[in-house]
One Martini backbone bead per residue (centre of mass of N, CA, C, O) as a GRO file, in nm:
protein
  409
    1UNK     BB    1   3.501   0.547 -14.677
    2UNK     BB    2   3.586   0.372 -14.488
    3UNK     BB    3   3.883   0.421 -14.483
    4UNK     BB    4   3.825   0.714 -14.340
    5UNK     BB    5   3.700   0.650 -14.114
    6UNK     BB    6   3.900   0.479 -13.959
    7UNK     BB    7   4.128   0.731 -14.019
    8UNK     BB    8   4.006   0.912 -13.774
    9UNK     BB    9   3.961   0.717 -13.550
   10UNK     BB   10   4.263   0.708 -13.488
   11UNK     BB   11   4.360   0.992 -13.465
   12UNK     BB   12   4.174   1.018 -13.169
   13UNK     BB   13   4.332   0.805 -13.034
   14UNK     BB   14   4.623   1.011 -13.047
   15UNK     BB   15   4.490   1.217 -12.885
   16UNK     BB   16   4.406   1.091 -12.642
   17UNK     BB   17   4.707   0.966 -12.569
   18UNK     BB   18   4.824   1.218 -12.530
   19UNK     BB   19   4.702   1.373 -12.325
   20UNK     BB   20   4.765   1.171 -12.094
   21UNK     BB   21   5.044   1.200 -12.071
   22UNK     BB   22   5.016   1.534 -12.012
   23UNK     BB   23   4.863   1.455 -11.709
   24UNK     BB   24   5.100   1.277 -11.567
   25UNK     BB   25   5.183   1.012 -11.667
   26UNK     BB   26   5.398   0.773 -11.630
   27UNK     BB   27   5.408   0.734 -11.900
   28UNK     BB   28   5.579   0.776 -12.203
   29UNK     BB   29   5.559   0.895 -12.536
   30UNK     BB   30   5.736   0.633 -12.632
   31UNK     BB   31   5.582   0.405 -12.534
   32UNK     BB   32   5.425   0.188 -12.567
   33UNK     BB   33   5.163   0.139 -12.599
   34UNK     BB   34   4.859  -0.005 -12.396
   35UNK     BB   35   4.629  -0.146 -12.268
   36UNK     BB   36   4.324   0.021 -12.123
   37UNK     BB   37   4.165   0.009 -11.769
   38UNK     BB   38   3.937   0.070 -11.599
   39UNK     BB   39   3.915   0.144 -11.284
   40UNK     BB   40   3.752   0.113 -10.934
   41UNK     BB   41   3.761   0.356 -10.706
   42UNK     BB   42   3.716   0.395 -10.409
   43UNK     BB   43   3.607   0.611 -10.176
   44UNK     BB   44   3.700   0.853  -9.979
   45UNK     BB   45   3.736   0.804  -9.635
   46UNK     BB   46   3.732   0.978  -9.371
   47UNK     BB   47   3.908   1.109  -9.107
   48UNK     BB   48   3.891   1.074  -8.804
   49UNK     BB   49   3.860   1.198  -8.528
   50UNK     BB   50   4.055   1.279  -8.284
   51UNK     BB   51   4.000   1.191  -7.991
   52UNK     BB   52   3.938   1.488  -7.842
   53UNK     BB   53   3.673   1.520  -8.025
   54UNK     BB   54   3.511   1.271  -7.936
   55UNK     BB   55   3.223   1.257  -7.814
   56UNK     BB   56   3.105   1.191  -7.518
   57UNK     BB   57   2.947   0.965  -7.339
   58UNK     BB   58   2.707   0.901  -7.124
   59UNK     BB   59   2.733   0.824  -6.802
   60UNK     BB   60   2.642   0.658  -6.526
   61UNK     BB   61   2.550   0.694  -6.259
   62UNK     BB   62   2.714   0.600  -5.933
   63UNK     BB   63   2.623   0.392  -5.698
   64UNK     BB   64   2.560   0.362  -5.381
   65UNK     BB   65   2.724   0.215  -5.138
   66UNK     BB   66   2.702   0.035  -4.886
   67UNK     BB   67   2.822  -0.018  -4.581
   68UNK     BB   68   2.983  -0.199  -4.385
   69UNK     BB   69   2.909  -0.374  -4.114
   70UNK     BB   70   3.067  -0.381  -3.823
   71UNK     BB   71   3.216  -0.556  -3.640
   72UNK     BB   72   3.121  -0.677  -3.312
   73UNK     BB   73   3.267  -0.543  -3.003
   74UNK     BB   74   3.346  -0.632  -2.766
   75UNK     BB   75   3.339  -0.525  -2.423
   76UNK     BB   76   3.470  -0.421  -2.160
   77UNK     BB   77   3.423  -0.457  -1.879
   78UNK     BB   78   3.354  -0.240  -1.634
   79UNK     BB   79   3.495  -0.102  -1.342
   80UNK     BB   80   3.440  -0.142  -1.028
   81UNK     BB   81   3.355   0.082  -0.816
   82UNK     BB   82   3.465   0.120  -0.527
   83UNK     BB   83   3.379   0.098  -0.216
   84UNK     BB   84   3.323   0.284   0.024
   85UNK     BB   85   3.406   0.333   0.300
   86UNK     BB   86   3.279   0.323   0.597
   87UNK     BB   87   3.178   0.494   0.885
   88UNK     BB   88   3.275   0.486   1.181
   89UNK     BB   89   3.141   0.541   1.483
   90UNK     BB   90   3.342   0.380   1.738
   91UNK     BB   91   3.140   0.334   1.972
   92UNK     BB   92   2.967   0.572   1.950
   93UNK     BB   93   2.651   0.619   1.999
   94UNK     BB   94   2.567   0.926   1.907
   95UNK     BB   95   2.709   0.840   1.595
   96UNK     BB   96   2.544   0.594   1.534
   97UNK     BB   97   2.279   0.769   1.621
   98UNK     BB   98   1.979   1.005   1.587
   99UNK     BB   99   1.827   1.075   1.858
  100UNK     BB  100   1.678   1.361   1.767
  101UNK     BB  101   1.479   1.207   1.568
  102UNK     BB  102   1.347   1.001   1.720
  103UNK     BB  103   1.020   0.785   1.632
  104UNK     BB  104   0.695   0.747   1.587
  105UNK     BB  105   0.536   0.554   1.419
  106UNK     BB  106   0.238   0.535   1.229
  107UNK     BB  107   0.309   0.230   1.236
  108UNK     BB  108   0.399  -0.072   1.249
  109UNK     BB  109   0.666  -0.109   1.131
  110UNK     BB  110   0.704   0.110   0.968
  111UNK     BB  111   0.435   0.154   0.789
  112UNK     BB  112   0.228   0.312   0.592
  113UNK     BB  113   0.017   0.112   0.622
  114UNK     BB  114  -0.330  -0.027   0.684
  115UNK     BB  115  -0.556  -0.318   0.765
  116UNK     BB  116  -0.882  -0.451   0.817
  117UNK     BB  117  -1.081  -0.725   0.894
  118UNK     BB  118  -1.471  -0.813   0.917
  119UNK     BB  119  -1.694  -1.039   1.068
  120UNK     BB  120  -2.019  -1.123   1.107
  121UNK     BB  121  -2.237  -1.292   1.326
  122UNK     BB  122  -2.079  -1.584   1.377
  123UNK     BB  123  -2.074  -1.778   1.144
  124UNK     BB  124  -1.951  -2.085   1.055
  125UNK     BB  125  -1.730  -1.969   0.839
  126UNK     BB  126  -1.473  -1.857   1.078
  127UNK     BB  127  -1.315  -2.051   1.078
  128UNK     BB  128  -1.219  -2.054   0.769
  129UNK     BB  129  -1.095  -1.755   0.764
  130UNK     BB  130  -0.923  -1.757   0.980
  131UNK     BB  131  -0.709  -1.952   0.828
  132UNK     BB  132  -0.656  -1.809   0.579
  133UNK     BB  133  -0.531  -1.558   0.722
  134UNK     BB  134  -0.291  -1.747   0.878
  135UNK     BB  135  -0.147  -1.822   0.605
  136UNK     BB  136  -0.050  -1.493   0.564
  137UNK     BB  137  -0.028  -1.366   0.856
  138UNK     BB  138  -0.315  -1.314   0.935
  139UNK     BB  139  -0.580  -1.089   1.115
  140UNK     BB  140  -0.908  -1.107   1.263
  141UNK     BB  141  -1.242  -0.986   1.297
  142UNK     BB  142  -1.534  -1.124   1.491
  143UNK     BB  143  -1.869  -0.991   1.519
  144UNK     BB  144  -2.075  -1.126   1.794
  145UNK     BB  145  -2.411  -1.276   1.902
  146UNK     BB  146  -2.511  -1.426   2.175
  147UNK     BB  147  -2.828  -1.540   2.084
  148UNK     BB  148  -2.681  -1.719   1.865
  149UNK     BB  149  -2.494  -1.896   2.053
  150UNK     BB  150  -2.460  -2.175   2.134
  151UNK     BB  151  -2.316  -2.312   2.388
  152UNK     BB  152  -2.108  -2.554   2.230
  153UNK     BB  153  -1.963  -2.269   2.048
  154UNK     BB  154  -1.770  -2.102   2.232
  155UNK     BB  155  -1.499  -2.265   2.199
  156UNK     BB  156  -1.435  -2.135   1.910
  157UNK     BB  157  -1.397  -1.824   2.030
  158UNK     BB  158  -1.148  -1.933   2.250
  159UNK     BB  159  -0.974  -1.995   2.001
  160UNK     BB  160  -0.938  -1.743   1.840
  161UNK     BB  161  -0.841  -1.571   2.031
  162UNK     BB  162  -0.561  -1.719   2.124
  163UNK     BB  163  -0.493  -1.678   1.785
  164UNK     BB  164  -0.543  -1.345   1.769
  165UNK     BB  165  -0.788  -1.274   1.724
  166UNK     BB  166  -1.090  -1.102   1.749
  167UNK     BB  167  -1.361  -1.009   1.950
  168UNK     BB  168  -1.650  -0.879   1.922
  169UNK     BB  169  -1.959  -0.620   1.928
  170UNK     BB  170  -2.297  -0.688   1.790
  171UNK     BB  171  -2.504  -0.748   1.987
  172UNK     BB  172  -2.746  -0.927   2.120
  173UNK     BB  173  -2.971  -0.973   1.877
  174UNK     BB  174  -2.993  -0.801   1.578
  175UNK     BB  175  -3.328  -0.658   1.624
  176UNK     BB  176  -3.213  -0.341   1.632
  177UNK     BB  177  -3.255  -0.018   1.531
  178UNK     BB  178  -3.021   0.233   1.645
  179UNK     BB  179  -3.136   0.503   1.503
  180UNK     BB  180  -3.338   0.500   1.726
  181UNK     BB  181  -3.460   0.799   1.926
  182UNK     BB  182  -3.657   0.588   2.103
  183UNK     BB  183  -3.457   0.440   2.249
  184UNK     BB  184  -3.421   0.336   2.513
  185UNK     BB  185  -3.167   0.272   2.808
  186UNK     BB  186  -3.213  -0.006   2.809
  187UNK     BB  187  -3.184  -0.096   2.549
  188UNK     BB  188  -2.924  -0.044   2.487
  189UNK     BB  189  -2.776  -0.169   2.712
  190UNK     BB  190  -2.850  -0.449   2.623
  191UNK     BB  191  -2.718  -0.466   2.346
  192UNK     BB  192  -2.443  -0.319   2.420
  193UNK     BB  193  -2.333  -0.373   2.735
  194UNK     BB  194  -2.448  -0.690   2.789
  195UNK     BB  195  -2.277  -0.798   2.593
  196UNK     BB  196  -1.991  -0.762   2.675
  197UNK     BB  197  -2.051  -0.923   2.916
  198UNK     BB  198  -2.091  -1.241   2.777
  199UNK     BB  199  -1.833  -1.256   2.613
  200UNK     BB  200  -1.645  -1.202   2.844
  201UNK     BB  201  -1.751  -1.479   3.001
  202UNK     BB  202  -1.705  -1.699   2.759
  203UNK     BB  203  -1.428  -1.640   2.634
  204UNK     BB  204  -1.226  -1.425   2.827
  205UNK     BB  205  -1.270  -1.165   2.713
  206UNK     BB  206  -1.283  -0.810   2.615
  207UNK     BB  207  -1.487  -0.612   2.422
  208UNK     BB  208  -1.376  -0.324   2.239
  209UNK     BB  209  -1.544  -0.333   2.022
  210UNK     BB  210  -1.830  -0.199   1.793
  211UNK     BB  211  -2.118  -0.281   1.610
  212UNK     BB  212  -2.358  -0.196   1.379
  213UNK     BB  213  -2.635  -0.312   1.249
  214UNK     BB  214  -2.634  -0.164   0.966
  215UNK     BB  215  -2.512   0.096   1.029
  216UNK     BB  216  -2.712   0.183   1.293
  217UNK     BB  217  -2.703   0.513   1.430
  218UNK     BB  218  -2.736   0.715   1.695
  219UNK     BB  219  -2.633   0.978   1.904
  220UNK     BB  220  -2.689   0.785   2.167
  221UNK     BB  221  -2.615   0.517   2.097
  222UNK     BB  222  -2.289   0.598   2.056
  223UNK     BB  223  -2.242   0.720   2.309
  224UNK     BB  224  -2.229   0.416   2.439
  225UNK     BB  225  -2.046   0.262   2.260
  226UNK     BB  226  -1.811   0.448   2.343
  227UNK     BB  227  -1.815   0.437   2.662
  228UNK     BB  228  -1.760   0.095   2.651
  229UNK     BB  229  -1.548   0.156   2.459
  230UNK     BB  230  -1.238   0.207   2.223
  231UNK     BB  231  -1.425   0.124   1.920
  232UNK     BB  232  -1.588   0.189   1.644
  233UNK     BB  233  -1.755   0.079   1.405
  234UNK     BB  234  -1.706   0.245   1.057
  235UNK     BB  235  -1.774   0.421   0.707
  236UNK     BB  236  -1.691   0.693   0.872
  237UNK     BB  237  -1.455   0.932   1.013
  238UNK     BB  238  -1.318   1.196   0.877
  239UNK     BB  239  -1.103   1.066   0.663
  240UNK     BB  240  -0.915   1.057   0.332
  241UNK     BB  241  -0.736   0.812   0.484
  242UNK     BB  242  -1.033   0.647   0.427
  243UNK     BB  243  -1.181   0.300   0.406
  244UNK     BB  244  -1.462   0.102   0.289
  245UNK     BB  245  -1.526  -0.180   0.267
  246UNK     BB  246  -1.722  -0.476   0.092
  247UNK     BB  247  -1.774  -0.843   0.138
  248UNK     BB  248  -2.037  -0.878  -0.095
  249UNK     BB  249  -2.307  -0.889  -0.357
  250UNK     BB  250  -2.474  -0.549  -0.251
  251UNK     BB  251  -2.234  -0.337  -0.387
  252UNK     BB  252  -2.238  -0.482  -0.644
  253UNK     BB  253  -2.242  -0.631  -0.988
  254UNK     BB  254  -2.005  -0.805  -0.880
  255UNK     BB  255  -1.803  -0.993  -0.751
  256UNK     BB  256  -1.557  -0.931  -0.931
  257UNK     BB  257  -1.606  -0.624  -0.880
  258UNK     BB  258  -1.590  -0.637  -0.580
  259UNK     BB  259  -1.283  -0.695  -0.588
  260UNK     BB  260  -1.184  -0.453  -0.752
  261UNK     BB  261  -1.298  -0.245  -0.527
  262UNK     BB  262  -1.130  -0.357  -0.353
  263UNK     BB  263  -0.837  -0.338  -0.457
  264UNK     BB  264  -0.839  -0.051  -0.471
  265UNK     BB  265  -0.866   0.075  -0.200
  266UNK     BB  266  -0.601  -0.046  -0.116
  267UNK     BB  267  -0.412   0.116  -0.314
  268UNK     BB  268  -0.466   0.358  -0.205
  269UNK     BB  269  -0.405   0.370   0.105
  270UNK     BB  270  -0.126   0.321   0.057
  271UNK     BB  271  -0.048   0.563  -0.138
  272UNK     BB  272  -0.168   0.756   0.105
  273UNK     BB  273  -0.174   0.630   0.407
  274UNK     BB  274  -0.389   0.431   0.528
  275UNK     BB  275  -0.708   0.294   0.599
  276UNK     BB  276  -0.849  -0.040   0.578
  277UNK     BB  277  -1.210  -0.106   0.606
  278UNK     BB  278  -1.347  -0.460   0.619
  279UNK     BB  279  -1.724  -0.590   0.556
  280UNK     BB  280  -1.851  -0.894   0.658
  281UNK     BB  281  -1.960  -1.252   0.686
  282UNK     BB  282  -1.924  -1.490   0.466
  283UNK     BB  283  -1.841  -1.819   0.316
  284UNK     BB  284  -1.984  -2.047   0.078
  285UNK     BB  285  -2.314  -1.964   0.196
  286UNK     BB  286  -2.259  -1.794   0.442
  287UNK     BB  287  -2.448  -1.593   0.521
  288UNK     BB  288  -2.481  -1.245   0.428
  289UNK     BB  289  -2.390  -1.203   0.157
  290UNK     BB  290  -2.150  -1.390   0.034
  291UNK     BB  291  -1.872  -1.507  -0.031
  292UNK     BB  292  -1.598  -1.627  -0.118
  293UNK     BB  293  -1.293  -1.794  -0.106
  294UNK     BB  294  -1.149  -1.694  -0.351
  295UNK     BB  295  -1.189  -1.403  -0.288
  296UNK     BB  296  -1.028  -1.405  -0.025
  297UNK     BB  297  -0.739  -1.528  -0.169
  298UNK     BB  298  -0.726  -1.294  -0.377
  299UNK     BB  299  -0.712  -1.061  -0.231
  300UNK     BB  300  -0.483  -1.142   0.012
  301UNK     BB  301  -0.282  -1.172  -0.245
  302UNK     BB  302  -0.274  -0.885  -0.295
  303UNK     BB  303  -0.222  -0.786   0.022
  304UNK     BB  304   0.067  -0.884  -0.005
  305UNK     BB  305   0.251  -0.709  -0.210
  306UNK     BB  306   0.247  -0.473   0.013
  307UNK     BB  307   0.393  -0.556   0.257
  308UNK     BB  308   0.627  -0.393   0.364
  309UNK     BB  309   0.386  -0.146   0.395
  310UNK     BB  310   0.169  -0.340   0.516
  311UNK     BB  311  -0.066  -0.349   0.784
  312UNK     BB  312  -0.202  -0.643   0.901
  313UNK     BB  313  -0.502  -0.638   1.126
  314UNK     BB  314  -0.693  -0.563   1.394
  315UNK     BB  315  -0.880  -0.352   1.451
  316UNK     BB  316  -0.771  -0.297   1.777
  317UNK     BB  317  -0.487  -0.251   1.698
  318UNK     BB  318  -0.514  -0.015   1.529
  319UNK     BB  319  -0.642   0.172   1.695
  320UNK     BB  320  -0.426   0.149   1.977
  321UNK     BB  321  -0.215   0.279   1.795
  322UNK     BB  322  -0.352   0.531   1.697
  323UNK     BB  323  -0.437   0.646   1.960
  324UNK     BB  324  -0.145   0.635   2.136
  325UNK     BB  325   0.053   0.804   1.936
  326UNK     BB  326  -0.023   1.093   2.071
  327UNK     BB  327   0.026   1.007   2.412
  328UNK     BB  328   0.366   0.999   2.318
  329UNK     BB  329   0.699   0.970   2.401
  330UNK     BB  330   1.040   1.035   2.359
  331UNK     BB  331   1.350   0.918   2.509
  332UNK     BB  332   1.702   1.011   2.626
  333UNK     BB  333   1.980   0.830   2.775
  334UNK     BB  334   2.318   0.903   2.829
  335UNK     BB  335   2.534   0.645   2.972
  336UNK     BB  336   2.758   0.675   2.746
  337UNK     BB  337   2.942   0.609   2.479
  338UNK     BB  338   2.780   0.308   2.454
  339UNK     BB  339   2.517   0.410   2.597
  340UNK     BB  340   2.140   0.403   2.619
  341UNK     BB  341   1.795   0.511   2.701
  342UNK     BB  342   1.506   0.413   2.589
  343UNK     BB  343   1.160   0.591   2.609
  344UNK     BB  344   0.833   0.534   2.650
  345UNK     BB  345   0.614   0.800   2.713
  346UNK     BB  346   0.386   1.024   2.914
  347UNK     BB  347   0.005   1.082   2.878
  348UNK     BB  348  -0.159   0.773   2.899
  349UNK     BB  349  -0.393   0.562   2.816
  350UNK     BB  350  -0.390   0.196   3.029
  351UNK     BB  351  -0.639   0.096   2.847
  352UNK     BB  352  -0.501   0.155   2.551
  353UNK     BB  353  -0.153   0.118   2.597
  354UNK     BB  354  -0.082  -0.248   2.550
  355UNK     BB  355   0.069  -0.203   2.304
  356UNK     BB  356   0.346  -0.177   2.092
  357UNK     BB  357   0.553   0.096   1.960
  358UNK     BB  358   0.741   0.195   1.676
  359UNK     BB  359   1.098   0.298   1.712
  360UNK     BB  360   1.270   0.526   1.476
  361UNK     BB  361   1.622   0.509   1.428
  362UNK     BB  362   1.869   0.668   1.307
  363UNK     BB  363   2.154   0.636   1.101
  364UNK     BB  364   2.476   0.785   1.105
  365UNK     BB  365   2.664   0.536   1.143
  366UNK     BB  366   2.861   0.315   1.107
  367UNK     BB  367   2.856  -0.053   1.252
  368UNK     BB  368   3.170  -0.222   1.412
  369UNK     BB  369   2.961  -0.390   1.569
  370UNK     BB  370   2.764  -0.458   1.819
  371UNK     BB  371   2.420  -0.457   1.909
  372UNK     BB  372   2.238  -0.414   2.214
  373UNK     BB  373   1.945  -0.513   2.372
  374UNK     BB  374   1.777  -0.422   2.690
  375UNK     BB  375   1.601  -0.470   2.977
  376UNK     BB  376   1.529  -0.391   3.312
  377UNK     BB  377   1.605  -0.729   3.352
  378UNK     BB  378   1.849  -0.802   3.153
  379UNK     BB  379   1.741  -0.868   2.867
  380UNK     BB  380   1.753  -0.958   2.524
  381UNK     BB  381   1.610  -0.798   2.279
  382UNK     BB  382   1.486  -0.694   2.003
  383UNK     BB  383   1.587  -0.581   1.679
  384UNK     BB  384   1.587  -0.357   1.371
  385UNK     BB  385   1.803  -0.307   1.085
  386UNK     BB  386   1.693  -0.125   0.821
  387UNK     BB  387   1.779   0.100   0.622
  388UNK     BB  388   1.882   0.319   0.777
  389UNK     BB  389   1.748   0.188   1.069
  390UNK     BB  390   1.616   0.156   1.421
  391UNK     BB  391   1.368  -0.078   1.533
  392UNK     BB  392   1.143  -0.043   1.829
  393UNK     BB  393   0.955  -0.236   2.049
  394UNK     BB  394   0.762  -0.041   2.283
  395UNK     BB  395   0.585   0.004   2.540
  396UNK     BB  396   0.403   0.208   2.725
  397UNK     BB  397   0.651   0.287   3.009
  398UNK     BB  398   0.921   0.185   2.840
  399UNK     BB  399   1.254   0.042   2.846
  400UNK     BB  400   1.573   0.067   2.676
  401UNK     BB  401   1.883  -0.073   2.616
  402UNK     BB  402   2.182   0.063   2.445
  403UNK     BB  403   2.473  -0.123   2.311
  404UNK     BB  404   2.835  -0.079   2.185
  405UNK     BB  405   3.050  -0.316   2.072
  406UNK     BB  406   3.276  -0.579   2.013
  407UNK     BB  407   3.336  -0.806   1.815
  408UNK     BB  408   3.290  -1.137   1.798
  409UNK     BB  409   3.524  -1.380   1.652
   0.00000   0.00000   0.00000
């Protein structure tokens, strides 16, 4: 039994031997045997896709670079404009000077606006306001009551007038109201004309200007004040172009403010081409409602950087030219062509016009050569170039002569 089951099992695996070599195996069937080893072959790995097909992956979008900014290049300084040559007017004078146009200026200097500063009563602290005013290179009004001066006060006031200052009249007593319409004519004349006359008496000065006591008066006082004088001061005069400021303590709710309101009005003044008209009393004590001296010196230097184009000077010369400049003309007479004689006359009163008046003659062409201004006495007078136009200070009845020369090297 046992040898029939052996001997199956041999057939099976000759068969089974067969088989293999029948599909395609390298061994021959003539062959010996060999012992059969099953090997574990690895999986066939597919092979990877060429490069064409695989899938890109996504690239970050790439961020934009600052540009460097560019190192700053010197430039190069650009070539200055030669200066046109000037035209020369040749020495003929009506070349030279535009005759036509000549005309008496606004103010005096040709300044655009003016400032006039009063100080009333006479009090103590008068020379040092005068002091401070002359440091600044003005002159100031101080209008004084004779029966409050003592005698031996005088010579203060006659100080005062020879170094430029105005003394005027501000009456006799300053204890009459003149707004009152009964108050008689002895009354007025006493205030007002025989103060004038005390004044002019002990200074040796005749005031021409007079003040009302607390800006109070009728129109009976007003026009004796004007009678006498040739010019009231007042706090309106009837132009849009006219301001009076206060230097007290009682229109202002701080002397602070009150700086900055007399401020405020010259700056107005000046851009209107105005008149600014201030009134005081003391500074530091003195006088009724009085101010500081700071607050004047403070003023001063603000009323300083409009120099070129403000004058400040006395209430009285202010007048004088306002009042006197619509009374005359200017005239010119060619006489040769080097030569002209420029004239300021009119129907002028010679009450009222006794200080110069400033002629401004615009330049027409350059003078390369000198110009003589000479009065008719042969001296020769200041004048002034300035700015194309040419200022000459000449009081009203008087000429002067102009000549251009050639500039002695």
């Amino acid at each position: 039994m046992e040898k029939g089951r052996q001997a199956s099992l041999a057939g099976l695996a000759l068969l089974l031997a067969s088989g293999l070599y029948g599909c395609g195996g390298s061994a021959s069937p003539s062959a010996p045997a060999q012992d059969q080893t099953l090997v574990s072959t690895p999986a066939v790995q597919p092979d990877p896709a060429p490069p064409s097909q695989i899938e890109p992956q996504p690239q970050p979008e790439p961020q934009p670079q600052p540009e460097p900014e560019p190192e700053p290049q010197p430039q190069p300084e650009p070539e200055p404009e030669p200066e046109p040559e000037p035209q020369d007017c040749k020495l003929i004078i009506d070349r030279c000077f535009d005759f036509s146009a000549m005309h008496v200026t606004k103010y005096k200097g040709d300044k655009v606006a003016a400032a006039s500063y009063t100080f009333d009563d006479g009090v103590s602290s008068s020379g040092a306001i005068a002091s401070m005013f002359e440091d600044f290179g003005y002159r100031a009004t101080f209008y004084i009551v004779p029966t409050t001066i003592p005698e031996s006060d005088w010579g203060i006031w006659r100080d005062l007038a020879a170094r430029g200052h105005e003394i005027g009249n501000h009456s006799m007593t300053h204890t009459i109201d003149m707004s009152d319409p009964t108050l008689t004519d002895q009354v007025l004349d006493t205030e007002i004309f025989s103060s004038r006359k005390v004044i002019e008496e002990k200074v040796g000065i005749r005031p021409l200007t007079f003040a009302f006591p607390w800006h109070l008066y009728s129109d009976k006082a007003l026009a004796v004040a004007e009678r006498t004088h040739i010019s009231v001061r007042k706090m309106n005069i009837g132009e849009s172009n006219y301001a009076f400021a206060f230097f007290d303590q009682e229109h202002s709710p701080s002397l602070e403010q009150a700086l900055l309101d007399a401020n405020k009005q010259l700056s107005d003044m000046v851009a209107q081409g105005g008149w600014l008209v201030a009134g005081g009393h003391g500074i530091d004590g003195t006088g009724w409602s009085p101010v500081t001296s700071q607050f004047l010196r403070d003023h001063l230097h603000y009323a300083s950087q409009y120099a070129p184009r403000l004058w400040v000077d006395t209430y009285l010369n202010v007048v004088r030219y306002r009042q006197c400049r619509p009374q005359v003309r200017t005239s010119v007479t060619i006489d040769s062509s080097t030569r002209a004689t420029v004239r300021l006359d009119g129907h002028f009163d010679t009450a009222v016009c006794t200080e110069p008046l400033t002629i401004r003659l615009p330049v027409k062409e350059t003078l390369i050569g000198t110009l003589k201004a000479r009065n008719p006495h042969g001296e020769e007078v200041p004048v002034t170039v300035l700015e194309g136009k040419l200022l000459i200070d000449l009081r009203p009845g008087q000429e002067i002569t102009l000549e251009v020369v050639k500039s002695v090297d």
